[in-house]
C-alpha positions as CSV (number, residue, x, y, z in Angstrom):
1,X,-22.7,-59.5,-81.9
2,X,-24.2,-62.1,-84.0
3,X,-26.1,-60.7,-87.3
4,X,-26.6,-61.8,-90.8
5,X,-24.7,-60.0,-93.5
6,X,-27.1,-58.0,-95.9
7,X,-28.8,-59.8,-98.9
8,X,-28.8,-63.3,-97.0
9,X,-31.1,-65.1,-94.7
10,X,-32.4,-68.3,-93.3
11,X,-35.5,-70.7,-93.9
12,X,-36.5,-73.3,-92.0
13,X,-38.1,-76.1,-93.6
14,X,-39.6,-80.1,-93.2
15,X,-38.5,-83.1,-95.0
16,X,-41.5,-83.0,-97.2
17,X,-40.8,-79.7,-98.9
18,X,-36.8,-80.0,-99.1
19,X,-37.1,-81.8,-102.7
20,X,-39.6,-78.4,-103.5
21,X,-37.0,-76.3,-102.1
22,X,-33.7,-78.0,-104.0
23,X,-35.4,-77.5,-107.1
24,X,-36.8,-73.9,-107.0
25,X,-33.2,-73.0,-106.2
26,X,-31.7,-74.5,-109.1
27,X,-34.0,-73.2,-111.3
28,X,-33.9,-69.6,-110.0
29,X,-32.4,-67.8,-113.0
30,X,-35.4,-69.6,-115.3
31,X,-37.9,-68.0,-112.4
32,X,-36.8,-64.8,-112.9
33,X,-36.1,-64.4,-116.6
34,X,-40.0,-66.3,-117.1
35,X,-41.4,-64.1,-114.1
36,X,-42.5,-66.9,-111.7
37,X,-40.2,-66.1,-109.3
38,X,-42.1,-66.7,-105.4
39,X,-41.7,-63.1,-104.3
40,X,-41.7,-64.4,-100.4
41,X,-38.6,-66.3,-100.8
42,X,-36.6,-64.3,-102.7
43,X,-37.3,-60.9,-100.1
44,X,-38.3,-61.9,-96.7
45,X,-37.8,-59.8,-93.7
46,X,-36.8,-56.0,-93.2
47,X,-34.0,-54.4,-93.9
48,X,-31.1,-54.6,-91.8
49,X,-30.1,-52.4,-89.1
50,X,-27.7,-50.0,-89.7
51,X,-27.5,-48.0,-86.9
């Protein structure tokens, strides 16, 4: 059984927003600590199954 372990996930993106992407990641900790974090990419989904 295939599954993704909690707290991760995927995105699928085009070559026009990869140089958007690349930078909101390596500026994550200044998103949060200044509150513009992009709530959709940092929780997307629901909750895994743990039955």
């Amino acid at each position: 059984k295939l599954y993704w372990q909690e707290g991760y996930g995927v995105f699928s993106l085009g070559g026009k927003q990869l140089e958007t992407a690349v930078n909101y990641v390596k500026n994550q900790k200044i998103h949060h600590s200044q509150g513009t974090a992009i709530a959709a990419l940092e929780k997307n989904g629901d909750p895994p199954d743990t039955s």
